[in-house]
C-alpha beads as a LAMMPS data file, in Angstrom:
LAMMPS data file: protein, C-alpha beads

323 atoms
322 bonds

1 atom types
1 bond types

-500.0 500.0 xlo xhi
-500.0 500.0 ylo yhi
-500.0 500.0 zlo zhi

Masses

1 110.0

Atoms # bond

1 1 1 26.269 8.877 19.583
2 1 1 23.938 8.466 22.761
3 1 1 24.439 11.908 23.974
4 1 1 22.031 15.131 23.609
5 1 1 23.933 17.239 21.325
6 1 1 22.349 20.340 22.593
7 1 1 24.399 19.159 25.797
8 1 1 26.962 18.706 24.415
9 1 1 27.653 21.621 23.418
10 1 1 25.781 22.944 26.853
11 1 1 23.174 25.228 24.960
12 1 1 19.303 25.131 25.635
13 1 1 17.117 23.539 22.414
14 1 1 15.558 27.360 21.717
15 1 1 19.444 28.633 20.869
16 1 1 20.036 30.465 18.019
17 1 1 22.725 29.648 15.062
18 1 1 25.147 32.676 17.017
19 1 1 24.238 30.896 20.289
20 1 1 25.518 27.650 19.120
21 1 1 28.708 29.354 17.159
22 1 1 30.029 30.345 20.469
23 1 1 29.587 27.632 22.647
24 1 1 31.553 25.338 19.823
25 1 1 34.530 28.217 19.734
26 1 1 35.173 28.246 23.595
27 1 1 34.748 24.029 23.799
28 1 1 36.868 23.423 20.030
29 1 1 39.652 26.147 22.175
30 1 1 39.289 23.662 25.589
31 1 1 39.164 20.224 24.149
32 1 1 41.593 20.922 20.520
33 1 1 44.060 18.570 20.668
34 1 1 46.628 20.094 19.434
35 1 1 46.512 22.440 22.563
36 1 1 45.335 19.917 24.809
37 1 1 46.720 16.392 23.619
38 1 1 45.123 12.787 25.003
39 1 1 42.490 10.728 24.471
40 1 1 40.025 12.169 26.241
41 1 1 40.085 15.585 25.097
42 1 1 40.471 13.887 21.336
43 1 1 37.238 11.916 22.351
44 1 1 35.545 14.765 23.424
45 1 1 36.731 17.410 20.768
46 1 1 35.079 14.553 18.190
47 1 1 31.609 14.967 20.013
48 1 1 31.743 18.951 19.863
49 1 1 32.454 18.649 16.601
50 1 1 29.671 16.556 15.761
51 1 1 27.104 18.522 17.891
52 1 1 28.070 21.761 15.854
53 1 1 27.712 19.832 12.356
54 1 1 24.411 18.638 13.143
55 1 1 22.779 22.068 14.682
56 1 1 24.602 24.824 12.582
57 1 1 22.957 23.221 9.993
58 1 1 19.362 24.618 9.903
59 1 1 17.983 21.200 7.948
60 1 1 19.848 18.645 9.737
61 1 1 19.261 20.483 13.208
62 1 1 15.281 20.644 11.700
63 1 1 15.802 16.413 11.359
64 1 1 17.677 15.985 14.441
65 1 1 15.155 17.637 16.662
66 1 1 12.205 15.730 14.644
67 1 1 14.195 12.159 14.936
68 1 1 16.789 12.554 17.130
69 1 1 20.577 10.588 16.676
70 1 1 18.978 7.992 14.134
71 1 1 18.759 10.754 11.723
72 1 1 22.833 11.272 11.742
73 1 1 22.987 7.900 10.193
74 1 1 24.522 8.366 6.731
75 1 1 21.542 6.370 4.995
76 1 1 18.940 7.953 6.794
77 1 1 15.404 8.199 5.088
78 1 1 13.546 10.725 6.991
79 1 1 10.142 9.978 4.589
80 1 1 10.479 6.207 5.919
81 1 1 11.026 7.344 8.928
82 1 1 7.995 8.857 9.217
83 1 1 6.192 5.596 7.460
84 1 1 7.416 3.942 10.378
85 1 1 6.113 6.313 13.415
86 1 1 3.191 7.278 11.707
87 1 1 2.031 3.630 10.957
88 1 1 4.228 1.401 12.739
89 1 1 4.282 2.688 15.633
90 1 1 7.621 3.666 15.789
91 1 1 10.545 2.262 17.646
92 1 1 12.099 -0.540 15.559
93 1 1 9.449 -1.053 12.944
94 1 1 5.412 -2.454 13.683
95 1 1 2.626 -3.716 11.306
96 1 1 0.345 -0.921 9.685
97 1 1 -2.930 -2.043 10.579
98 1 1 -5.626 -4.016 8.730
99 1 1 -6.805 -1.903 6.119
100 1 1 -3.672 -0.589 4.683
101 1 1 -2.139 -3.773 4.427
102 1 1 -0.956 -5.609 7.577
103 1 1 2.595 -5.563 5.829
104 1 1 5.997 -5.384 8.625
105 1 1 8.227 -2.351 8.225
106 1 1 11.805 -2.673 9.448
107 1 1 13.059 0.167 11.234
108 1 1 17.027 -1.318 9.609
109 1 1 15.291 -0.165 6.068
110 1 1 15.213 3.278 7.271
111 1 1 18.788 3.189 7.911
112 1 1 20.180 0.886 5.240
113 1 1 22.598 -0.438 7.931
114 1 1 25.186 2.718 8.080
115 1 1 25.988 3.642 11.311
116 1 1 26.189 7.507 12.665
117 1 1 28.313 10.111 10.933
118 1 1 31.874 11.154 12.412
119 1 1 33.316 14.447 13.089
120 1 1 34.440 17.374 10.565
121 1 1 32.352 18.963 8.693
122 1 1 32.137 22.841 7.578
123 1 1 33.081 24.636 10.174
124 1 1 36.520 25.411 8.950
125 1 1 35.786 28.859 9.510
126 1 1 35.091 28.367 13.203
127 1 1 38.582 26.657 13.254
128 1 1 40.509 29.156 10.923
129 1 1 39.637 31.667 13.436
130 1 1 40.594 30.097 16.783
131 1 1 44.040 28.343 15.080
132 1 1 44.983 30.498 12.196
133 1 1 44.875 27.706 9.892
134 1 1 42.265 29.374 7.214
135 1 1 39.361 27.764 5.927
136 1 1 36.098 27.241 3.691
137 1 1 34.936 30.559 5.305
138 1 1 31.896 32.265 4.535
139 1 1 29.915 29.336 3.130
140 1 1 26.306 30.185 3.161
141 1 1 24.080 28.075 4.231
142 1 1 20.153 27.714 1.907
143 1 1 17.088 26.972 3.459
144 1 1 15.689 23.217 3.401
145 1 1 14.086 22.136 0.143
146 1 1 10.762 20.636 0.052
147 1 1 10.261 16.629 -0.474
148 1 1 7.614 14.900 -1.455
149 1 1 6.543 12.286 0.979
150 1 1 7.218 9.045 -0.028
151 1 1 3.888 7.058 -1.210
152 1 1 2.224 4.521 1.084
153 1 1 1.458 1.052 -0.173
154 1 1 -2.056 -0.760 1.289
155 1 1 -4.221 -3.724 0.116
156 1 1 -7.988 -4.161 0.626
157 1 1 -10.326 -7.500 -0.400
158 1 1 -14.091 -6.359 -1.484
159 1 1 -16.615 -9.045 -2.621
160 1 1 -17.291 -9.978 -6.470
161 1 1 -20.186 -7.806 -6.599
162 1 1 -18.600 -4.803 -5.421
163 1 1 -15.458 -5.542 -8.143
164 1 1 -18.138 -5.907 -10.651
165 1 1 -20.737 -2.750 -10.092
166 1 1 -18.011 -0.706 -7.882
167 1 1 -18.364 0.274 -4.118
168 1 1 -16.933 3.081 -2.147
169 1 1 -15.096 1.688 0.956
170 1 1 -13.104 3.198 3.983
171 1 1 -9.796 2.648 4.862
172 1 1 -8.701 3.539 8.408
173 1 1 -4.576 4.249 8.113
174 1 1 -2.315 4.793 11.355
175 1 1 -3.514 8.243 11.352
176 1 1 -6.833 6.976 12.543
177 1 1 -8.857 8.839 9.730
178 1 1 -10.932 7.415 7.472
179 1 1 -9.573 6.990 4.287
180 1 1 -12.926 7.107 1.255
181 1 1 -11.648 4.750 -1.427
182 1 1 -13.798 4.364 -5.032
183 1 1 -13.829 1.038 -6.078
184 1 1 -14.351 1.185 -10.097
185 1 1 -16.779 -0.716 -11.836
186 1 1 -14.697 -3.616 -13.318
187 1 1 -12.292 -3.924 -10.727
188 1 1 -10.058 -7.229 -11.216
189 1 1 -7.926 -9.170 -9.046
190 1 1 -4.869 -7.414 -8.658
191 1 1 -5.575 -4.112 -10.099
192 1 1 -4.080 -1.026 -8.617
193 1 1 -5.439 2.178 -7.344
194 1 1 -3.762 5.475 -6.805
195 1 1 -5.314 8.148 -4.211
196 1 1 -3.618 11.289 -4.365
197 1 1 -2.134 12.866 -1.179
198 1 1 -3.277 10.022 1.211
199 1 1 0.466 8.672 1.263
200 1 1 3.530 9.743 4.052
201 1 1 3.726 13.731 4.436
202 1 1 6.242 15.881 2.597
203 1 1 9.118 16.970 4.397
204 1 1 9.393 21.206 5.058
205 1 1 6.299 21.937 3.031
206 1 1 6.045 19.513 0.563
207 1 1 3.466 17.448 -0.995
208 1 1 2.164 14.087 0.526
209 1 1 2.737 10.891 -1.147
210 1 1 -0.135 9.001 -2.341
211 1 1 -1.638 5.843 -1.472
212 1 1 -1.772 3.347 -3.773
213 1 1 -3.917 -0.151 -3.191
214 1 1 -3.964 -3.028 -4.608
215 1 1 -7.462 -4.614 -5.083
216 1 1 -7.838 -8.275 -4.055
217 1 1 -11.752 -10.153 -5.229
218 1 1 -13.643 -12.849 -3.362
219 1 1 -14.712 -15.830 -5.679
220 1 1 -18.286 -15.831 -6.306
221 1 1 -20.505 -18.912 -5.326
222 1 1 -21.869 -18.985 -8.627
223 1 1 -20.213 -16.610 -11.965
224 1 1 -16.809 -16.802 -13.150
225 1 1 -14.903 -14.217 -14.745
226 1 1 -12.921 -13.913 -18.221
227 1 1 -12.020 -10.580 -19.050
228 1 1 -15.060 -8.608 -19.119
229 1 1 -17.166 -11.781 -19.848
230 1 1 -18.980 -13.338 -16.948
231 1 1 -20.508 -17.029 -16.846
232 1 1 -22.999 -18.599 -15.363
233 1 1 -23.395 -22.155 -14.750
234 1 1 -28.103 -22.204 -14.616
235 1 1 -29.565 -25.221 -13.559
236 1 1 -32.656 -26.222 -15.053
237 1 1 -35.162 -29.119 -14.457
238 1 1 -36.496 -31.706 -16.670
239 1 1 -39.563 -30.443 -18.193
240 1 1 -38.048 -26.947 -18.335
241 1 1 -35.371 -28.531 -20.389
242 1 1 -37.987 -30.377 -22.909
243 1 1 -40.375 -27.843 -22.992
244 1 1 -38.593 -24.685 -23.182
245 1 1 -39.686 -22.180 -20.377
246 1 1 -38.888 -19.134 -19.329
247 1 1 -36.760 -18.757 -16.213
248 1 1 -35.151 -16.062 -14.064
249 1 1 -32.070 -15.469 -14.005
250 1 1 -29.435 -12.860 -11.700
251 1 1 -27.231 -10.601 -13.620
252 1 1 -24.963 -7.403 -12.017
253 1 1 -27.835 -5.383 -13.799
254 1 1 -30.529 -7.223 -11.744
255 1 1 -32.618 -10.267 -12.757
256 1 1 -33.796 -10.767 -16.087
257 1 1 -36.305 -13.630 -18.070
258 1 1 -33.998 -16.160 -20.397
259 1 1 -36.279 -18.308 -22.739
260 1 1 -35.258 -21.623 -22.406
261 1 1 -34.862 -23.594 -25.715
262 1 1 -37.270 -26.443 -26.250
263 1 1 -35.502 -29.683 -26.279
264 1 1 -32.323 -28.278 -24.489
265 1 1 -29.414 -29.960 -23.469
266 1 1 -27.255 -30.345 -20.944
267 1 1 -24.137 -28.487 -21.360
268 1 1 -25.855 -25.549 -24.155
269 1 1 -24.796 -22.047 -23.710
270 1 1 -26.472 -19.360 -24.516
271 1 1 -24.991 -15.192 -25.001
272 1 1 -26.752 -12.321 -23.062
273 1 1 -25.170 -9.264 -24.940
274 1 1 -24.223 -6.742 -22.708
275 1 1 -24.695 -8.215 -19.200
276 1 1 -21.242 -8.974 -18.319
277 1 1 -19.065 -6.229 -17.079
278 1 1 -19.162 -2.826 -17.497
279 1 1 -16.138 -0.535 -16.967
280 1 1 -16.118 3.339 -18.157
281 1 1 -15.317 3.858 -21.573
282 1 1 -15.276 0.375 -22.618
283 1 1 -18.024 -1.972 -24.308
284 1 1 -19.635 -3.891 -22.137
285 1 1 -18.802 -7.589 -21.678
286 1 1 -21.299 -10.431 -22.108
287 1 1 -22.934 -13.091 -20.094
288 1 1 -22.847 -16.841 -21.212
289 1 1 -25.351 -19.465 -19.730
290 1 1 -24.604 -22.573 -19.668
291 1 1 -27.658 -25.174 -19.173
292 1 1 -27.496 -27.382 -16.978
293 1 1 -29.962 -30.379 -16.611
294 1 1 -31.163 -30.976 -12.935
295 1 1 -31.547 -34.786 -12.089
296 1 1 -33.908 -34.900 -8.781
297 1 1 -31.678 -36.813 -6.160
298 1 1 -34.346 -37.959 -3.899
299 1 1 -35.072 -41.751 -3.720
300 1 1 -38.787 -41.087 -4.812
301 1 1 -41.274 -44.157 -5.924
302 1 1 -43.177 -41.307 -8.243
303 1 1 -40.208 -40.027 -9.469
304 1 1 -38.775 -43.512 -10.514
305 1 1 -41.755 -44.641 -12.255
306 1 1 -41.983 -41.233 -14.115
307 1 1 -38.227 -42.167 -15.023
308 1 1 -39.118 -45.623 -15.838
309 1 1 -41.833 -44.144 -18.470
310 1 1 -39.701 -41.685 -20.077
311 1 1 -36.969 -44.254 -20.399
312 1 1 -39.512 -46.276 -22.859
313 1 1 -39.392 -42.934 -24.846
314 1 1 -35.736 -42.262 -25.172
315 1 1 -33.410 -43.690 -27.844
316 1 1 -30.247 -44.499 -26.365
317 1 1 -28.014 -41.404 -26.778
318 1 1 -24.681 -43.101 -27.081
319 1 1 -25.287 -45.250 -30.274
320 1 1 -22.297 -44.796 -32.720
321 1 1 -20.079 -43.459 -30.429
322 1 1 -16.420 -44.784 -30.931
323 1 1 -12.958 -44.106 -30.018

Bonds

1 1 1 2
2 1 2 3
3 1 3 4
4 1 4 5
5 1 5 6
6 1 6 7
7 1 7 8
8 1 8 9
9 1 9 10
10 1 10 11
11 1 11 12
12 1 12 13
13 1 13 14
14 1 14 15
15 1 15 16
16 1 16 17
17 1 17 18
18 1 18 19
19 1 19 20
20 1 20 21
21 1 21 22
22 1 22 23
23 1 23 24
24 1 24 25
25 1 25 26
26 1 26 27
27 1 27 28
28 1 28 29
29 1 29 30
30 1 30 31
31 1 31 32
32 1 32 33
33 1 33 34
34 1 34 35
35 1 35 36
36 1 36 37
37 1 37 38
38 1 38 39
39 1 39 40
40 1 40 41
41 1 41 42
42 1 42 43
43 1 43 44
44 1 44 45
45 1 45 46
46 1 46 47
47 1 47 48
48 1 48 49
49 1 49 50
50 1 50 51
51 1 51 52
52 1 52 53
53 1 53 54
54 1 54 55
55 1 55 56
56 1 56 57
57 1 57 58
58 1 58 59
59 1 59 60
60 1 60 61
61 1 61 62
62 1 62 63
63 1 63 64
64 1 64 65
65 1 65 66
66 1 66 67
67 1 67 68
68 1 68 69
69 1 69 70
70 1 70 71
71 1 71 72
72 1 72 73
73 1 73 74
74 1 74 75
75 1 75 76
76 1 76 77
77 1 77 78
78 1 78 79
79 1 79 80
80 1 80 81
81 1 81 82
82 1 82 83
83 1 83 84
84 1 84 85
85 1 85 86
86 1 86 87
87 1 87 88
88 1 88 89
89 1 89 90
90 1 90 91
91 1 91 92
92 1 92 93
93 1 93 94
94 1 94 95
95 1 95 96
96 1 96 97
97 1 97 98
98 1 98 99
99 1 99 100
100 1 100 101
101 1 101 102
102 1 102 103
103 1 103 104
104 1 104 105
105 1 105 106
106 1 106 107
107 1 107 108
108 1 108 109
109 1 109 110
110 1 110 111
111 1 111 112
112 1 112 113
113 1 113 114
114 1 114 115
115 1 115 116
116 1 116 117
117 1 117 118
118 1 118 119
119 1 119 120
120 1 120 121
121 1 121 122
122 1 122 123
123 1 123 124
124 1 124 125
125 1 125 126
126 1 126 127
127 1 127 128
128 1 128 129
129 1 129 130
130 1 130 131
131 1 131 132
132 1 132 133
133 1 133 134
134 1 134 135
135 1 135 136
136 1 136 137
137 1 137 138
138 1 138 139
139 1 139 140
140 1 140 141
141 1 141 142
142 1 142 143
143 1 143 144
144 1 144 145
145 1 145 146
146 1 146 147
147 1 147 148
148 1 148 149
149 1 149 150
150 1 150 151
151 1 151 152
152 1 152 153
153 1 153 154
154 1 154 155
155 1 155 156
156 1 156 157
157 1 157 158
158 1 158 159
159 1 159 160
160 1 160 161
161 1 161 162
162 1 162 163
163 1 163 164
164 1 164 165
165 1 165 166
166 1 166 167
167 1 167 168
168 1 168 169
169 1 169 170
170 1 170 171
171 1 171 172
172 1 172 173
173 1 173 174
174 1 174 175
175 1 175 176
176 1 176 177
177 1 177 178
178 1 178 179
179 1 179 180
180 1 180 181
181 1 181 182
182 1 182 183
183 1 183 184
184 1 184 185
185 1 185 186
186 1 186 187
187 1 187 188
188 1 188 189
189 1 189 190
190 1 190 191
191 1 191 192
192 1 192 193
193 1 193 194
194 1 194 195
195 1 195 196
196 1 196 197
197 1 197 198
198 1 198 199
199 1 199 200
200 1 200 201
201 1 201 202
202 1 202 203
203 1 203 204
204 1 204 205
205 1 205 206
206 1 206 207
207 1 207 208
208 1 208 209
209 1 209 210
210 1 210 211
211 1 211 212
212 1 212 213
213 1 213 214
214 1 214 215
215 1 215 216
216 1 216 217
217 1 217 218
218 1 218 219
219 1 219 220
220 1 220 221
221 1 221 222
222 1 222 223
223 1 223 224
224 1 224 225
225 1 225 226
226 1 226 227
227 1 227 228
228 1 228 229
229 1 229 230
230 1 230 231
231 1 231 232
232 1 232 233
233 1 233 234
234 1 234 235
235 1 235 236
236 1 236 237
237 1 237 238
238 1 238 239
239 1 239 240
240 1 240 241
241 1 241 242
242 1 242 243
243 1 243 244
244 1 244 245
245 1 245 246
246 1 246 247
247 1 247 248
248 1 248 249
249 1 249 250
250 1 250 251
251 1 251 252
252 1 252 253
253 1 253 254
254 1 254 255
255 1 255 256
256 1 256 257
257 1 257 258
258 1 258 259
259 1 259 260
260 1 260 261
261 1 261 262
262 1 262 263
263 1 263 264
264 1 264 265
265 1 265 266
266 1 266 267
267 1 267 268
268 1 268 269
269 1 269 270
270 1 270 271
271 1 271 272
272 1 272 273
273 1 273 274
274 1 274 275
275 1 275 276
276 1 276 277
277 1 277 278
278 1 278 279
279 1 279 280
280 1 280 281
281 1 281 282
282 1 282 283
283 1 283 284
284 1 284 285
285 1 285 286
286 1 286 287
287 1 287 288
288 1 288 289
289 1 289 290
290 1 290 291
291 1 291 292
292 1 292 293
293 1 293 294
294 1 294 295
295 1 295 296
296 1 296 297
297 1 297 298
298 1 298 299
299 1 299 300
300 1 300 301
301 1 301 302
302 1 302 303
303 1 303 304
304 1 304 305
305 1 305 306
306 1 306 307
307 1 307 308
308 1 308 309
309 1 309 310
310 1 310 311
311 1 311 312
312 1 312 313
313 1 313 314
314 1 314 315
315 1 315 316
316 1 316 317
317 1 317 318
318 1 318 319
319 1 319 320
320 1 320 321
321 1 321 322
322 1 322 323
């Protein structure tokens, strides 16, 4: 229906539930066809009807004058409706922006494809009235209930660092207000976050949704991640390697000495208890080195003759190796 309803029925927006009452009696007497037969007055006795459905009704008049003729539709979702103004923009549906998401929201959801209700409705003691014909009569009428809002869904990407120690971030929504999120300590790709109340607004008083986010990690450059376990991939050079030195080494609780073993190989690993990642009320995880012999790549004369020597020192390492 494209019409104003409050025209229809030819009463101002600010009139009250008697106001309404008695515009529908004199335009149900004019247009009813059973006094005035044809199209037309069928046509238009269907709209009156309508209007006086929708605005005798204290929460559907509450929706209609918050959404207008999209909330007659018979699948209407006011909460989603709101979704969709709030951070799409409204009109027929938008993209929430970057921080809660960037996901498309299709005004068609909001509706589930029904089209706007018909005529009838309670008012059969309007009608009994006017025609003699009885009906529902005194059916009262209870105030709206409160609805929770429905919750809002967002995603945000933080760094590995930030996944690993926790970070507090901000997440502007289509309200325009800063949203503080707390990243835990020990975040993981794909885990899930609830904040309370952040989510669409409840509906005649009641609660918000909540906003719930789903945490996506950068790869680091250098650790990987099992679990609570981190690794570590440490180069080392030659000498360090035969000697066994001590070397620094970064871990999320800062940098630390590792001894290296004299004689070490490429490819050992070595345990760090307690360095990997630490999450609240859990053991920490560990963090495993793994040596890793650095060959100089230069094309030296000093370095190949220093090569050349140890090579005169070095039993071939493959000997007995078979299939």
């Amino acid at each position: 229906m494209a019409k104003d309803l409050y025209a229809v029925l030819g009463v101002p927006k600010t009139a009250d539930e008697e106001t309404i009452k008695k515009a529908f009696r004199k335009l149900a007497m004019k247009y009813h066809p059973d006094k005035n037969p044809g199209k037309a007055n069928e046509a238009r006795f269907k709209e009156v009807n309508q209007a006086q459905e929708v605005l005798s009704d204290p929460q559907k008049r509450a929706l209609y004058d918050e959404f207008g003729e999209e909330s007659m539709s018979q699948n209407f979702d006011a909460d989603r409706a709101r979704v969709v103004r709030q951070y799409g923009g409204g009109g027929g549906g938008g993209r929430r922006p970057g921080g809660a998401g960037g996901q498309t929201v299709d005004i068609n959801d909001i509706f589930g494809g029904g089209g706007v209700g018909g005529g009838g409705g309670d008012f059969g003691d309007i009608l009994g009235d006017l025609f003699n014909r009885g009906g529902a009569g005194g059916r009262g009428r209870g105030a709206p209930r409160p609805s929770r809002g429905q919750d809002i869904e967002a995603e945000v990407t933080i760094e590995f660092a930030s996944a690993v120690k926790g970070a507090t971030l901000e997440l502007t929504l289509g309200t325009g207000e800063p949203v503080p999120v707390r990243i835990p300590a020990g975040a993981n790709e794909g885990s899930r976050l609830r904040i309370p109340g952040q989510g669409s607004p409840g509906a005649f008083g009641g609660p918000a949704g909540d906003l719930r986010i789903t945490v996506h990690v950068n790869p680091h450059p250098l650790f990987k991640r099992e679990d609570d376990d981190l690794h570590l991939d440490l180069p080392i050079t030659l000498a360090e390697a035969y000697r066994g030195e001590k070397v620094k080494i970064p871990t999320p609780d800062g940098e630390v000495t590792l001894k290296v073993p004299p004689r070490t190989q490429s490819g050992t690993m070595t345990r760090l208890r307690g360095k990997g990642v630490a999450r609240k009320g859990k053991e920490a995880g560990d963090l495993y080195v793994r040596f890793i012999v650095y060959v100089p790549t230069e094309d030296d004369p000093e370095v190949a003759k220093a090569i050349d020597l140890l090579a005169d020192k070095v039993p071939d390492p493959r000997v007995g190796m078979k299939f």
